[in-house]
N, C-alpha and C positions, 0 to 999 in steps of 0.2 A: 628682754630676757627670755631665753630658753633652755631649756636641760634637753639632756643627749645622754642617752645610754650606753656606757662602757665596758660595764661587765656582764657577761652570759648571765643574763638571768631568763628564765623561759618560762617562769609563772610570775605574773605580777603578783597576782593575788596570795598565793605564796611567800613572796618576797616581802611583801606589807608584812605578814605574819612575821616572821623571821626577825626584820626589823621591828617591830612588836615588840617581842621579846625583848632584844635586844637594850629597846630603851626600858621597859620595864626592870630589868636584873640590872643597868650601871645607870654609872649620873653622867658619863660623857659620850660621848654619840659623835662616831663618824660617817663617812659618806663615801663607804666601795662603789653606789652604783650610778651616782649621775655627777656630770660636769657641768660648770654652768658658763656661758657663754654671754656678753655683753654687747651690746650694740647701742646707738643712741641716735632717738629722730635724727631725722635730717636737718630739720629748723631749726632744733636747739644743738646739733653740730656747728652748722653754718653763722649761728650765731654766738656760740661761744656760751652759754647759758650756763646753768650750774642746775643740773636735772637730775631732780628728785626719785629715789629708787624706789619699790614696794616695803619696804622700810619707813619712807619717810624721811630716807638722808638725802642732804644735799651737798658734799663736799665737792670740792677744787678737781678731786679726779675719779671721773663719774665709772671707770671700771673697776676697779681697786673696791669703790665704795658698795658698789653696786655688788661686787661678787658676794664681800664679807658679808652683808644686810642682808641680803637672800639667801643667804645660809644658814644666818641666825632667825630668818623669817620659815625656813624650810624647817629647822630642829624643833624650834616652836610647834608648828603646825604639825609634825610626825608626832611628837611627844602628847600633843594634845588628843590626837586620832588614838594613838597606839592605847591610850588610858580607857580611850572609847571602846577599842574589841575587848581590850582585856578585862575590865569589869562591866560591859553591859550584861544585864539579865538576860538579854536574845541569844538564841543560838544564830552565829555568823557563821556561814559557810559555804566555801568554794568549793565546786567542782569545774571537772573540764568539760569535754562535748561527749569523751566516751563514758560520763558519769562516775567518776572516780572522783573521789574525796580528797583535795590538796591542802585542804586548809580547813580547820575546826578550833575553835574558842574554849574557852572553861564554859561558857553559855550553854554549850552546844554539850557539851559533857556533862555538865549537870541536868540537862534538858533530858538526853537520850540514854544517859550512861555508860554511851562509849568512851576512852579513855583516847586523849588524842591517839600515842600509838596503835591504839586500836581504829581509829576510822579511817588517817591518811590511805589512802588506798582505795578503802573499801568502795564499794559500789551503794551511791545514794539509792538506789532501789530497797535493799534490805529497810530502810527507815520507812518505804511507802506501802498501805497495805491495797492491798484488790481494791480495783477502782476508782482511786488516787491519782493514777498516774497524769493522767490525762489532764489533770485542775490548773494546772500550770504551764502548760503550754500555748494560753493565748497569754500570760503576762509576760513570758520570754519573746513571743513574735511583736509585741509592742515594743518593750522593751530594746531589741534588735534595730527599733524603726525610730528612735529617741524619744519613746516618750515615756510618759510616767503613769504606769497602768496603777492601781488603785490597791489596798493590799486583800487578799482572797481569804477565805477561811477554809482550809481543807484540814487532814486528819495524818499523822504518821504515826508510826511505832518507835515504841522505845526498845531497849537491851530485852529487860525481862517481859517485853511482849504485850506491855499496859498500848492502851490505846490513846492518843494524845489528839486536842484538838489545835487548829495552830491558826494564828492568823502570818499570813506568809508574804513577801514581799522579794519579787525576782528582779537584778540586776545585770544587766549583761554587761562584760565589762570586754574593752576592745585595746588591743595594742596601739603603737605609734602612727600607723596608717588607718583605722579606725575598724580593724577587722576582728568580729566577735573571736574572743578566745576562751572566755570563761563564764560561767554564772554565780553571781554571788547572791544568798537567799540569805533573809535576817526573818527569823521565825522565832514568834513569842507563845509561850504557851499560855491558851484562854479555857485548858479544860476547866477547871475550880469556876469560871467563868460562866462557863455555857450550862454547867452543871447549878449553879444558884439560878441561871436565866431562865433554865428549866423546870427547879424548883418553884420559882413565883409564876410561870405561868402553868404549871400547876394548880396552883392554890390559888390565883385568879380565875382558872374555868370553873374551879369548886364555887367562888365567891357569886361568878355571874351566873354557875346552876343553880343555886340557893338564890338566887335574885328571879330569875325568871320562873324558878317554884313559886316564888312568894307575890309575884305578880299577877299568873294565872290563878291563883289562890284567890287575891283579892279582885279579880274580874270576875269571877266566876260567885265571888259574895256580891258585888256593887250589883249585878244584872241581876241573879235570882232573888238575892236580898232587897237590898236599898230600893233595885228600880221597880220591880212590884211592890212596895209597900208606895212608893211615890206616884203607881201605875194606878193604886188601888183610893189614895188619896184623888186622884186629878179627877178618877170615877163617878168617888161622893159629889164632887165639886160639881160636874157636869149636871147630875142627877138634882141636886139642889136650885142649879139655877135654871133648870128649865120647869123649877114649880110655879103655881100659878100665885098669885097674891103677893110678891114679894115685892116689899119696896123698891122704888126705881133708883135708890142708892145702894140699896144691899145686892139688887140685880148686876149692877154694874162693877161691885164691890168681886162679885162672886166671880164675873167672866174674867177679869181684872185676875183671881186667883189661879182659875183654871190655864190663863196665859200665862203665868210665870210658874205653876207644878210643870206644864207642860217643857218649859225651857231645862228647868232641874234636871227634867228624865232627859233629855238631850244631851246634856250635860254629864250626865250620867253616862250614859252609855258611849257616850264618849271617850270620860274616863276610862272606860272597860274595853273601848275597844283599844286604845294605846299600848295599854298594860299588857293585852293580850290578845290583838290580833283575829279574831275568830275565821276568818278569811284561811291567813297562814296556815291554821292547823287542819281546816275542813277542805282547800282546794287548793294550796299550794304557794310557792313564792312570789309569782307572776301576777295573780288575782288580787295577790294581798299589795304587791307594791302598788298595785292600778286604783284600786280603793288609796291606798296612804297619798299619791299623787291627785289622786281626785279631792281628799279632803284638804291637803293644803291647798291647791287653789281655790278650794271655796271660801277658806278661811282667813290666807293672806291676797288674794288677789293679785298674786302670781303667777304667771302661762306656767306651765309644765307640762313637757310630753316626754312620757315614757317608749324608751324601743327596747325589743329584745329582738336576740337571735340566738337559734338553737339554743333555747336553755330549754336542759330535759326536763320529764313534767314530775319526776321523782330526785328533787333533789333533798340531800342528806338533812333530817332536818335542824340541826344543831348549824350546819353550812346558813341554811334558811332564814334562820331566826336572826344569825348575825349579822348578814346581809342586809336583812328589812331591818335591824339598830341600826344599822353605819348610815343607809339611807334616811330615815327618818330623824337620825342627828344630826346630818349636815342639811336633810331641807330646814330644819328645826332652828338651824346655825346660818341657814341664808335669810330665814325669814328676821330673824330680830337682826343682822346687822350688815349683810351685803348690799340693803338696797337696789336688789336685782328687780327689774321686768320679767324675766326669761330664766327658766332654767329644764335643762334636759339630763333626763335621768336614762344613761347607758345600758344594758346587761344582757353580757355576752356570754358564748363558752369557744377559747380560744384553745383547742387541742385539750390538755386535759386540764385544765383551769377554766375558771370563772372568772371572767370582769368586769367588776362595776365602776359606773364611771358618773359623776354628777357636775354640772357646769352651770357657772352661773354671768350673766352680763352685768353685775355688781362693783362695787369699787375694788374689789380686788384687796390684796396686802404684799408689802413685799414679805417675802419667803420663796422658799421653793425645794423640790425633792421630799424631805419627809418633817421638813422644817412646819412649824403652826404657827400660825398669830399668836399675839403675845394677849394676854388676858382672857383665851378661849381655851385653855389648856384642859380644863377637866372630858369638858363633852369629848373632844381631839384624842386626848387619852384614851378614851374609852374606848372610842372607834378603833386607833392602832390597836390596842391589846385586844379587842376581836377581831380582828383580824388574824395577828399574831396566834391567837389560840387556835384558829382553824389551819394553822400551815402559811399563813400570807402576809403579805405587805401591803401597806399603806402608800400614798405618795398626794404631798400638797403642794400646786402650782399654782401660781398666782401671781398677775403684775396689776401696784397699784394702776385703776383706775378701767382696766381691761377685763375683769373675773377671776374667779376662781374656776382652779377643777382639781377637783377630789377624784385619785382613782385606786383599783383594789383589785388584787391579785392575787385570788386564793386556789388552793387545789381542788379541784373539785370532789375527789376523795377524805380530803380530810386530812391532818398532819399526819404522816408518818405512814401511810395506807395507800393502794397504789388504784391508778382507777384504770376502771373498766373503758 
């Protein structure tokens, strides 16, 4: 079965529309623009067969059957499309190559608030503002090539001038010999969207400034507080046990003390440097990740080696601080469950971006792109949303049995700030 074109139609995409309409406003539906044409294998010619149409008939006389069922399979499937433009929430919309408006939806008018009569025509540039234009032009060259590009988030205008955010999706659609004629874009509006996305990471950079106040607050009690008073205990201890006359059980009793004050203030400072770094703030990101790699291998008996290149010695510190969490949550997240040997901790400056990149020779998980293990979700979280705060992205790759790599991708400026 094939259809064949009979009437001058010279926009497809237009003519769906039209037909659109058309079964929208009546309950019967004809068929000005294609003919349908019947043929039948060779096999089941030669054999005489009773061949089943895309209907699903099978009678005695397979043209006759064949035409009606295809016709009744065509009104079906237009009827069913047509309900699709006309009440989708998206704006649907056709232009041609000289960017002229041939086809626009109730989507697309309540979207923009042009009125169809108002857009047929018009020039899609009006809906793009400065700097837009260009967003869309590797989805149309894919597109062009069959494939199926991804959909993009860029920005246009409406009637009265609001600023719209859109997630956008380009179709290239091609006549009967397969030669681009038009572009069809189905675009949803995710301002209300991007505007709550932006609200909570807001109010999560607020959350994690008031976390890392409240962290350097409590290093800065545990070291001057806790560990001098435990600094000043281990003292007495010392000084007692090197007196003369002491029983040789209270002697041993005492060293016995002085070894476990000594472990506590260990311990201590420990905890204080986690919280807060003292490295980070007094000599920079590089110093502090090299100390954070030195103590996990001492602690889980894991190789780690750090590399850098050009990472400059002033980076932004709120960039800083994120960077040494994300790293110290995923060595944090290799040590209790990847069963790694090996792990290399990357950190680059790639033009005007920062990447960090951490790998490990562990069981690995299936996932991959920005996908997480399943039951790791908090720590995971964490790290995306700093990222996210600072302008960047996350990405988890990982094949069981092969490793994990964690990598990160932030501006080295900052969100929203341009760098030097």
């Amino acid at each position: 079965m094939k259809f064949s074109e009979v009437s001058d139609v010279t926009s497809p995409g237009a003519s769906f529309f039209r037909e659109a309409k058309s079964f929208a406003d009546t309950d019967s539906v004809s068929y000005p623009v294609f003919t349908a044409e019947w043929s039948a294998p060779a096999e089941a010619a030669g054999r005489g067969d009773r061949t089943p149409d895309r209907a699903g008939c099978g009678l005695s006389e397979p043209p006759a059957c064949t035409s009606a069922c295809d016709l009744e399979l065509r009104e079906k499937t237009a009827m069913r499309l047509a309900a699709l433009v006309r009440d989708s929430g998206d704006a649907i919309i056709i232009r041609d190559f000289e960017d002229r408006i041939i086809a626009w939806n109730s989507g697309a008018q309540k979207m923009y608030g042009y009125t169809e009569a108002e857009a047929l025509g018009m020039s899609l540039g009006r809906l793009i503002p400065e700097n837009e234009s260009t967003r869309t032009q590797e989805q149309i060259r894919l597109s062009a090539q069959g494939k199926k590009p991804a959909p993009i988030e860029t920005r246009r205008r409406a009637k009265d001038g609001r600023i719209l955010d859109v997630l956008l999706t380009v179709t290239v659609l091609q006549d009967e010999n397969g030669v681009p004629v038009e572009l069809a874009a189905t675009e949803r509006d995710i301002t209300e969207q991007k505007r709550a996305d932006r609200e909570l990471r807001r109010l999560y950079t607020r959350v994690i400034s008031a976390q890392e106040t409240e962290r350097k607050r409590m290093a800065r009690d545990l070291h001057d507080g806790v560990g001098q008073i435990l600094s000043g205990v281990k003292y007495r201890i010392e000084s007692l046990s090197r007196k003369t006359g002491l029983k040789v059980g209270a002697a041993a009793q005492l060293i016995e003390m002085e070894g476990l004050m000594g472990r506590a203030i260990s311990e201590v400072r420990l905890v204080s440097k986690n919280l807060m770094p003292p490295e980070l703030c007094d000599l920079g990101l590089e110093p502090a990740l090299r100390t954070l790699c030195r103590d996990f291998r001492e602690s889980s008996g894991i190789a780690v080696t750090l590399r850098t290149v050009r990472i400059p010695a002033a980076v932004p510190p709120e960039l800083a601080l994120a960077l040494f969490r994300i790293t110290q949550e995923a060595l944090n997240n290799i040590g209790k469950h990847s069963k790694a040997t090996m792990v290399t901790v990357d950190l680059s400056r790639k033009r005007r971006e920062v990447v960090l990149s951490v790998s490990d020779n562990g069981i690995g998980f299936a996932s991959g792109g920005d996908r997480q293990p399943a039951g790791r979700g908090i720590g995971l979280g964490s790290m995306r949303e700093r990222a996210k705060s600072n302008g960047g992205r996350i990405e988890f790759n990982s094949v069981p049995g092969a490793g994990t790599t964690l990598t990160v991708h932030v501006p080295l400026s900052g969100p929203g700030k341009t760098a030097v």
